[in-house]
N, C-alpha and C positions, 0 to 999 in steps of 0.2 A: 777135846774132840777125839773120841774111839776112831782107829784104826778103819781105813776102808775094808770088805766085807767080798772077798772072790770067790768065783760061783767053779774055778776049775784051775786047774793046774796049770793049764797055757796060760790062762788070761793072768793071773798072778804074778807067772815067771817074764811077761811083754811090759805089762803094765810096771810093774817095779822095778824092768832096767829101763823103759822109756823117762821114767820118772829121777830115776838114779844119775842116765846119761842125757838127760833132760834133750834127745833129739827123737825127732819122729822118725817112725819107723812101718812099713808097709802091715805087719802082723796086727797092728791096730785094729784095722779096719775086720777083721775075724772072730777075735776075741770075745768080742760082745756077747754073742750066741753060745751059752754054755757047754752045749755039745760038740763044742770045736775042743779038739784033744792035740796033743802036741803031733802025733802024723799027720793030722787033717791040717796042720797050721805048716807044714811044711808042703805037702800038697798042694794047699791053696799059692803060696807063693810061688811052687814052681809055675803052676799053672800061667800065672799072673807074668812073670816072667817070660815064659813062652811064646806070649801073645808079643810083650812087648818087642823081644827078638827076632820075632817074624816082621811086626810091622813095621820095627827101626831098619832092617833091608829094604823092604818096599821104598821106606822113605827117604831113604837115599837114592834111588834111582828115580822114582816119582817129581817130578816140574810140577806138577799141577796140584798145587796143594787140595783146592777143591775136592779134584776126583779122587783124591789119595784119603780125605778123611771121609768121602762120603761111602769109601770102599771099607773101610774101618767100621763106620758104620753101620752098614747092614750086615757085612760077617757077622759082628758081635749078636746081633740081632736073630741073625739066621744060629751061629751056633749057643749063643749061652744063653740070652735073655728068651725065654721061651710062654712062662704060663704068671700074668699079671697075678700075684698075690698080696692083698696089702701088710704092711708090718714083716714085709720079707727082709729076711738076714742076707749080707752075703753069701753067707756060708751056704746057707740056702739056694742063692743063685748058680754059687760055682759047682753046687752039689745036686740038685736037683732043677737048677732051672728054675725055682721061681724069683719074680722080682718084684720090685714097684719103684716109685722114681729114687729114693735115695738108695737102695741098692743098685739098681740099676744107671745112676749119676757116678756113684763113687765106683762101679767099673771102670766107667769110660774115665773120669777122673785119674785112675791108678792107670791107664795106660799113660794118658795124654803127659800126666807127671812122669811117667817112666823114660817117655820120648820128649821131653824137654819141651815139649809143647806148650804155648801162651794161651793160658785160659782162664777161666770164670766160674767157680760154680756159686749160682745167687740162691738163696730160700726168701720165699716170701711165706703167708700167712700158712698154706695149706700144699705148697708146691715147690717141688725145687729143679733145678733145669740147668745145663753148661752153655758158654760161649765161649768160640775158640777165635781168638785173635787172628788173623793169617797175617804174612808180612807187608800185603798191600794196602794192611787198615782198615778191610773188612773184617764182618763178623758172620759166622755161622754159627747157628742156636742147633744145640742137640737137645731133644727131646724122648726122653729114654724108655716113656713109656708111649711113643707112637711109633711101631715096627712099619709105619706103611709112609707116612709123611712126617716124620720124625726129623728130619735133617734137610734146615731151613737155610734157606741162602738167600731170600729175597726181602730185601727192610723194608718195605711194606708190612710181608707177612710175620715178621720177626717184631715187628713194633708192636702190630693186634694180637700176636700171642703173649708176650711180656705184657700188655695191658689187660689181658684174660686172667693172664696169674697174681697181679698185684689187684684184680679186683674180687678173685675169688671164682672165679668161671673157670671152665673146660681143665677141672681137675675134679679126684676121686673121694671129695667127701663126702660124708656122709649128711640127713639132714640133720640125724640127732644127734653128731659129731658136739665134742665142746666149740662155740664159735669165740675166739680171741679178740682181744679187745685193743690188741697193740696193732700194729703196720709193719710187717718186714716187708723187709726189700736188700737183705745184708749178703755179701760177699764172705764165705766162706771157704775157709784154709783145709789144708787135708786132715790137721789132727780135729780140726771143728768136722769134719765128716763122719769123720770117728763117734766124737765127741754127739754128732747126732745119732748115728744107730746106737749110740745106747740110750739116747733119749726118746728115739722110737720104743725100745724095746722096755722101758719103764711108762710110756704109757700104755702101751698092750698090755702089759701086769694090770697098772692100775682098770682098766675097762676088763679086764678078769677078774678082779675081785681078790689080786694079789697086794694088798697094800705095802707090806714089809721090802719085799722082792723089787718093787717100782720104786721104793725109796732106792734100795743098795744101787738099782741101774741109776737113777737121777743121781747121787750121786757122784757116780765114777764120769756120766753125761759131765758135769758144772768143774770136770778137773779137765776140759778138752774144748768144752765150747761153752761160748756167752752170745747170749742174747736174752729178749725181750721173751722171748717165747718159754724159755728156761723158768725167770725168773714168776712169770704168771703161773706157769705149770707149777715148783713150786708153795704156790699160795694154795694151790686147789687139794696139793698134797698134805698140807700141814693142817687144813680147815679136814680134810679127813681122819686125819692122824686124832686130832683132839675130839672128834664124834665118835667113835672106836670105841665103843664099851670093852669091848675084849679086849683091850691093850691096859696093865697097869700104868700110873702116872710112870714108873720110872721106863718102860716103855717108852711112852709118850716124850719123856724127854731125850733117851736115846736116838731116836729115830729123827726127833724133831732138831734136833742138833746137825744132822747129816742135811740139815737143807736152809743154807742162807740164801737171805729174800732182800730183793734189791730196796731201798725205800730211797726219798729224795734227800737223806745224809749218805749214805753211801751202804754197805751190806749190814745185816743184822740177821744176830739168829733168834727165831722164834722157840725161846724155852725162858 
């Protein structure tokens, strides 16, 4: 199998000491978006930092964990997450303000990990959302793309919105969206956050009409995160790969190597 395929200088020089020093590392979560350059990858960490430093005082002096995250909350809201845009990068976020839920998750995410905070981030089929443990053994749902009722305290309403999202309701797809044929409901890690904005950022290729480009992201996706949803996407990539007249077979076979497909023995590659 060829060599993974990097789209820029940062992302190469992150990726290949995460891989090397096989620990995670905050620059992850940047990288994805090509036009993140080694200043911008420093920037975004101070940024990210900053935040966490401000809020780890507050949280030292704060008793009321409630009122201390829900103040976390709407700052981040009031200052960084600003104009909903789907298939938004971080980079994007800390740069311009746009977001949508997994940019918008994996901020709040990179804080709550910064401050040692007990949390949650789940994806389901079309959605992905945090829960923060508090020490009483409640839960609060953050909800990243509702700036107005986004930050849920009552298990009531925290049950009918988690049963919203594992049914497909009061999220932003589309109708001619590909609809999946699996069930999530998975608990994902920070490098699987990672591991998803590049899996976002290879299906926006592929719905542009970039096929090659959405492979190289699917791949670097499947060295960070697994799931059900990976390995279906995948299948839809390789079934275009082989209708491709523009691509020679040794094409076809290159590309098609970059993407193992789960089956009921275990992975296989399609070539």
């Amino acid at each position: 199998k060829q060599e993974v395929s990097f789209h820029s200088e940062a992302e190469e020089e992150v990726l290949l000491h995460i891989l090397q020093e096989k620990n995670y590392d905050q620059a992850l979560h940047y990288v994805s978006d090509e036009n993140v350059t080694k200043d911008l990858l420093i920037q975004h960490k101070e940024l990210v930092n900053l935040w966490i430093s401000e809020f780890g005082l507050k949280m030292e002096k704060n008793r009321n964990e409630q009122m201390f995250f829900s103040k976390l909350f709407y700052k981040v809201h009031r200052k960084v997450l600003k104009n909903y845009v789907p298939f938004s990068t971080l980079h994007q976020t800390l740069s311009d303000g746009q977001y949508d839920c997994l940019s918008g998750t994996t901020f709040y995410a990179l804080l709550l990990n910064g401050l040692n905070v007990d949390f949650k981030v789940v994806e389901t089929n079309y959605h992905i959302y945090l829960k923060i443990i508090l020490d009483n053994g409640s839960t609060i749902l953050l909800e990243s793309t509702d700036p107005i009722n986004g930050f849920i305290t009552s298990e009531r309403e925290i049950a009918e919105r988690l049963a919203d999202y594992t049914d497909g309701n009061n999220t932003q797809r589309k109708a001619d969206e590909y609809s999946f044929a699996v069930r999530l409901n998975n608990t994902v890690d920070m490098a699987g956050l990672a591991g998803l904005q590049y899996y976002n950022r290879s299906v926006d290729a592929f719905n542009n009409g970039e096929l090659k480009r959405s492979v190289d992201l699917y791949e670097k996706a499947g060295i960070f995160y697994e799931s059900e949803r990976l390995d279906e996407f995948g299948l839809v990539l390789s079934q275009a790969l082989l209708a491709d007249n523009s691509l020679t077979p040794q094409n076809k076979r290159q590309y098609l190597s970059k993407i193992p497909v789960m089956n009921d023995k275990g992975v296989v590659s399609l070539y």
